[in-house]
Wavefront OBJ file of the C-alpha trace (Angstrom):
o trace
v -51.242 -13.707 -46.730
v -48.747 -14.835 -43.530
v -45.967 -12.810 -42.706
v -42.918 -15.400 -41.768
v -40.197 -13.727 -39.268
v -36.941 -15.281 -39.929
v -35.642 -16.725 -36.797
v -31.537 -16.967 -35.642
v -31.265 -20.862 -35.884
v -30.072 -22.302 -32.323
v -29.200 -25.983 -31.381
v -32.055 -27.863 -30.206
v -32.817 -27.288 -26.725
v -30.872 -24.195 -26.917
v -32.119 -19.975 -26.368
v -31.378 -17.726 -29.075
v -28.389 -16.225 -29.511
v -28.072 -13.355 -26.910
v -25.398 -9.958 -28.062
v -22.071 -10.421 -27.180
v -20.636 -9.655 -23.657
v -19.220 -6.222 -23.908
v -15.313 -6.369 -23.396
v -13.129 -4.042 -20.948
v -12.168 -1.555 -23.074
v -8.343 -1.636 -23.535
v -7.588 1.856 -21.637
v -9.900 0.812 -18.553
v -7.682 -2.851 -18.306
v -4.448 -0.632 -18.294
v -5.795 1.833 -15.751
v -6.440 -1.529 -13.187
v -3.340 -2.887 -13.701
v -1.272 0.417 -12.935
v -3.618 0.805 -9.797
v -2.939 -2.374 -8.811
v 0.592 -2.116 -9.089
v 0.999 1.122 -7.391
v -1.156 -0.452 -4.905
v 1.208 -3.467 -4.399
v 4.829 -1.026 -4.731
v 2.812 0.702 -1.280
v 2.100 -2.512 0.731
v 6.061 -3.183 -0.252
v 7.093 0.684 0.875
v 5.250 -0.168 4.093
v 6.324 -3.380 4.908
v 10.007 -2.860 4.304
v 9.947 -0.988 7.908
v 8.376 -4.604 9.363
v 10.786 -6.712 7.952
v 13.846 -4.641 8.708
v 12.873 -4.366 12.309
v 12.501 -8.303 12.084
v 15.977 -8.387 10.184
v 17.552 -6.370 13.510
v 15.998 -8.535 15.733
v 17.050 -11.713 14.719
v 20.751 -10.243 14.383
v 23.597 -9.546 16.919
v 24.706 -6.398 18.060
v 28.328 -7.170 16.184
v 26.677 -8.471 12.599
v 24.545 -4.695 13.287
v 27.714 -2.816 13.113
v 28.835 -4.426 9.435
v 28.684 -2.434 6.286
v 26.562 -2.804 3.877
v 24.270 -4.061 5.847
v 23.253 -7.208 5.600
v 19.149 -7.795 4.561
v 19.229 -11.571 6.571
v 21.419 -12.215 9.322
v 24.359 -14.705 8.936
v 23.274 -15.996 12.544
v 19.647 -16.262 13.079
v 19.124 -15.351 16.426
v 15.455 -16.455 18.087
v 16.820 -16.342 21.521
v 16.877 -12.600 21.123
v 13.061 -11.982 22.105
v 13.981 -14.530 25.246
v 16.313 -11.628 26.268
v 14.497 -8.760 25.470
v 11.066 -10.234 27.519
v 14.138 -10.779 30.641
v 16.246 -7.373 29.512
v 12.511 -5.487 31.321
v 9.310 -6.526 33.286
v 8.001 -6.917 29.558
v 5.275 -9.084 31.431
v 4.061 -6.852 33.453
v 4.421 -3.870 30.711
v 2.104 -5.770 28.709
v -0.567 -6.541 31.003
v -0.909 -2.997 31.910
v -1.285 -1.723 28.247
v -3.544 -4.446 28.274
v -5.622 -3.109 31.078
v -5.316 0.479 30.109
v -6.548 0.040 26.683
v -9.251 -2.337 27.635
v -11.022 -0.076 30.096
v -10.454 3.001 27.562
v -12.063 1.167 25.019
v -15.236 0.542 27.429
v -14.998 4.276 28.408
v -14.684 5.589 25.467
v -17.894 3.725 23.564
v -19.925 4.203 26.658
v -19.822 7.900 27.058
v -19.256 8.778 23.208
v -22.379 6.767 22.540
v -24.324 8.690 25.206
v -22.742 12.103 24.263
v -23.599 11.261 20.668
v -27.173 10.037 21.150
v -27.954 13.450 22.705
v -26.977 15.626 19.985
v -28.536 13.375 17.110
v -31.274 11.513 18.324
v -32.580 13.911 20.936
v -33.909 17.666 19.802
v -33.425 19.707 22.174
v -32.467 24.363 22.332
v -29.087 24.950 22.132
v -27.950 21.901 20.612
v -26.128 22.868 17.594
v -24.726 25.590 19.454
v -23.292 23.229 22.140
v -22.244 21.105 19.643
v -19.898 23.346 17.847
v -18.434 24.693 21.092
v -17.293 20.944 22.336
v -15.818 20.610 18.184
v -13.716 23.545 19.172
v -11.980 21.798 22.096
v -10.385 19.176 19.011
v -8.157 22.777 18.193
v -6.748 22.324 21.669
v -3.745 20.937 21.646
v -2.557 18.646 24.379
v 0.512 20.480 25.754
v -1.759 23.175 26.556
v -3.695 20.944 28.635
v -0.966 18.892 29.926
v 0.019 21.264 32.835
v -3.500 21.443 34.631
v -4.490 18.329 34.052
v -1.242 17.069 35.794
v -2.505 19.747 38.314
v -5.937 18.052 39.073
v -4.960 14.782 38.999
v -2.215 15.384 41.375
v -4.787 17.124 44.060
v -6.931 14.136 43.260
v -4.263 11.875 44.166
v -4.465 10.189 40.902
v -0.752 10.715 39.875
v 1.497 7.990 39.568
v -1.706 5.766 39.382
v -3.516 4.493 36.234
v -6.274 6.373 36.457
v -5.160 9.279 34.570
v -4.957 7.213 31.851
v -8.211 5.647 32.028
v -10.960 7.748 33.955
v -10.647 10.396 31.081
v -11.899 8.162 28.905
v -15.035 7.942 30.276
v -16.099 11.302 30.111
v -15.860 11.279 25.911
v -13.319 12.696 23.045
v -14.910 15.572 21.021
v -13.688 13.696 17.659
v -15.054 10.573 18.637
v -18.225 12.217 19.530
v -17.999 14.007 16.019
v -17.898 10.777 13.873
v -20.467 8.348 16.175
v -22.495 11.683 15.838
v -22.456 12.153 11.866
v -23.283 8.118 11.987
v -26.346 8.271 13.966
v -28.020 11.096 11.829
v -28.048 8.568 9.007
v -30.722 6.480 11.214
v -34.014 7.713 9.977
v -35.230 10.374 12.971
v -39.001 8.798 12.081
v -37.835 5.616 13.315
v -37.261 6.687 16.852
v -40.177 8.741 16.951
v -42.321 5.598 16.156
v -40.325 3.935 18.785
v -40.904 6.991 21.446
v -44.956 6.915 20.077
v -44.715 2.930 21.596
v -43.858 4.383 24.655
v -40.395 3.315 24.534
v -37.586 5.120 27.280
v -34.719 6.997 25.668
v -32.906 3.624 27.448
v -34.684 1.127 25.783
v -34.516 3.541 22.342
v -30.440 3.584 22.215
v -30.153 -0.442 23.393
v -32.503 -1.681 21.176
v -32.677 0.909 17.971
v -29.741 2.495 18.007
v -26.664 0.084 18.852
v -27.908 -2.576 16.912
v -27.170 -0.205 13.832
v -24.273 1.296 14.882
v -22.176 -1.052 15.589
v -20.082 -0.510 12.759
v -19.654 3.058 14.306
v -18.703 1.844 17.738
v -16.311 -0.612 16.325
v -14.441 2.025 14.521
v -14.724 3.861 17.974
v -13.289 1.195 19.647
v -10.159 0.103 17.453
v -9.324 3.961 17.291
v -9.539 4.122 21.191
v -7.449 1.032 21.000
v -4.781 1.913 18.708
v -4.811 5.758 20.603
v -4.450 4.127 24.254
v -1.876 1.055 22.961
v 0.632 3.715 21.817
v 0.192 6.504 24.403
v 3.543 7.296 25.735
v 2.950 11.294 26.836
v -0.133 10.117 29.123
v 2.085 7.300 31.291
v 5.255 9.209 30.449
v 4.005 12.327 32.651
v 1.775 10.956 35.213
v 3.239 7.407 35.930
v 6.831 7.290 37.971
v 6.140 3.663 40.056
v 7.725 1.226 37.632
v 5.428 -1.438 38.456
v 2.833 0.831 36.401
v 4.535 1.421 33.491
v 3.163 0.498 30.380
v 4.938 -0.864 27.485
v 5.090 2.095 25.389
v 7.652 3.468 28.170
v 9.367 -0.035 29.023
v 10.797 0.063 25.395
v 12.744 3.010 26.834
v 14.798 1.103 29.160
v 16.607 -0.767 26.213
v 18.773 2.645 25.943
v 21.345 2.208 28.407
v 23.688 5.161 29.448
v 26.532 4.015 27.297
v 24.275 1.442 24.705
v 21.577 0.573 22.854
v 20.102 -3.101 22.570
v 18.749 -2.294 19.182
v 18.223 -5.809 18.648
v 16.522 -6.193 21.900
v 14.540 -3.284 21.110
v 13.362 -4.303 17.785
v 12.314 -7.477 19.085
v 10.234 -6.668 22.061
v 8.730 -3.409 19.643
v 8.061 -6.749 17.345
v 5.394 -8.190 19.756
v 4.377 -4.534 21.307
v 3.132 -3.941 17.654
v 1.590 -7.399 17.220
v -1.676 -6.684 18.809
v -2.696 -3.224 16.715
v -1.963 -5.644 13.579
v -3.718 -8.278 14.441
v -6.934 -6.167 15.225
v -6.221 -4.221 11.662
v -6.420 -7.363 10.006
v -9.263 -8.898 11.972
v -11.250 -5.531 11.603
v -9.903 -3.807 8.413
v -13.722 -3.114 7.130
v -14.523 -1.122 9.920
v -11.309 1.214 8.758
v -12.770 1.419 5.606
v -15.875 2.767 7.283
v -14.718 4.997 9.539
v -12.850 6.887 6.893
v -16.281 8.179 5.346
v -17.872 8.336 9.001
v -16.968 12.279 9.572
v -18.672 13.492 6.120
v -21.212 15.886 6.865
v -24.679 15.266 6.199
l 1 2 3 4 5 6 7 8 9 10 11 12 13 14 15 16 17 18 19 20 21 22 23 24 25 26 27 28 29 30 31 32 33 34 35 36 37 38 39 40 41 42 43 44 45 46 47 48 49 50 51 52 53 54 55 56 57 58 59 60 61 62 63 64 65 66 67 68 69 70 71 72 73 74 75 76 77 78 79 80 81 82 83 84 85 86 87 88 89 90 91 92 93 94 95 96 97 98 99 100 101 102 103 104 105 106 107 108 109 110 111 112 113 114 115 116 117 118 119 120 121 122 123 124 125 126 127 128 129 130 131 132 133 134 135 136 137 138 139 140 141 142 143 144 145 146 147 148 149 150 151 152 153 154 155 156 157 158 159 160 161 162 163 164 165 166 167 168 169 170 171 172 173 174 175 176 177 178 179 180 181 182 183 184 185 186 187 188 189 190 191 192 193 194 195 196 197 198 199 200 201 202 203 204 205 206 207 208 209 210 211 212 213 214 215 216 217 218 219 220 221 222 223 224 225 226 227 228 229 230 231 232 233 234 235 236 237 238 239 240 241 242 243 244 245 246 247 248 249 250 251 252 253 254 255 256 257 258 259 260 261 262 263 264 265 266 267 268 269 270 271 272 273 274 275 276 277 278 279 280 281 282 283 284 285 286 287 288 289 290 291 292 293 294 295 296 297 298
């Protein structure tokens, strides 16, 4: 005697019918949504400064003085960031926060790399110990500091000079060294060891092992160092007098007068002084992302 098994009846050339796809469930689609608005009233909270500063720039000084305010101006006025480049040496401004952040970027991944490598890829006594002692220095603050490092760099004959701003970059940030740090111990420890067994250097270990996986790391390194060194304004403010040296940070300065302020100047030139750190935020955002979980501890 056969045993028939009824079969779901298809269209020819067709599988069975399969379950039906399991739907959102209506509290989970109304959760989204609110995140995404609240998400979206944010981006608006944030922006609002942006656009007002472009508002003020593209105003004159007499439609700033109205009230209400106005949120366009009656008289657009693009000639504004023509004055404000003349008003300072906004040329030369720029190309020294140019320089200053480019060679603190290079500093800053070159010896926080090295400093990092040693306490996570290298075993040696003391480590930990050392460790935590340069993590204490992040408690110091930087008025503290301020004094005798104006002190050395003026028997160096560094003041009034760029080095202060970028020499000290090269000799590694104990927060920087903290995250790159807490990234490397991710790398397996048995894959250097197999490199070392090869008879690779400790050189040829961190070119070819170690930055090709962290480069995520050292981006985040480097578009913190960035952001840090494009929006100093203690550093040039307290070693840098010759105006030829000033960076752009301290040239927005000049647009308060003794008896005025060019706001609309100033918004304009702080317009294209911000342009760079957004432009690298958009082009890198990821590597935000990334270094926001880059300091938990293993």
């Amino acid at each position: 005697m056969q045993t028939t098994i009824p079969q779901t009846s298809t269209e020819k050339g067709q599988p069975p019918a399969l379950k039906a796809e399991h739907t959102m469930p209506l509290s989970r689609w109304i959760e989204q949504i609110g995140v995404r608005i609240f998400l979206i009233v944010i981006c608006i909270l944030f922006l609002i400064p942006v656009f007002w500063m472009l508002v003020t720039a593209l105003k004159t000084n007499q439609e700033l003085t109205l009230f209400p305010p106005s949120f366009w101006p009656f008289d657009v006025r693009w000639d504004n960031f023509v004055k404000a480049y003349n008003f300072i040496p906004f040329g030369r401004y720029f190309l020294n926060s140019v320089l200053v952040t480019l060679v603190s970027v290079i500093g800053s991944v070159a010896s926080n790399l090295l400093v990092a490598y040693g306490f996570s890829c290298i075993r040696w006594p003391g480590r930990d110990l050392v460790f935590y002692l340069i993590i204490a220095t992040i408690f110091i603050p930087f008025p503290v500091a301020a004094i005798p490092l104006f002190d050395l760099f003026a028997k160096l004959k560094w003041v009034d000079t760029l080095l202060p701003l970028t020499v000290p970059a090269f000799l590694g940030s104990a927060f920087y060294t903290f995250l790159l740090r807490q990234f490397l111990l991710q790398i397996p420890y048995d894959m250097i060891e197999a490199a070392r067994i090869d008879g690779a250097t400790e050189l040829q270990i961190l070119v070819r092992v170690i930055i090709p996986q962290a480069r995520p790391a050292l981006a985040v390194i480097a578009l913190f160092t960035a952001i840090a060194s494009w929006n100093d304004f203690m550093g040039p403010l307290i070693y840098v007098q010759n105006d030829l040296l000033r960076t752009l940070a301290i040239g927005l300065q000049f647009f308060r007068t003794t008896h005025d302020v060019q706001f609309n100047l100033l918004m304009a030139a702080s317009l294209v002084a911000i342009l760079p750190i957004i432009i690298l935020f958009l082009l890198f955002q990821r590597f935000f992302v990334k270094g926001v979980s880059m300091g938990s501890i293993r």
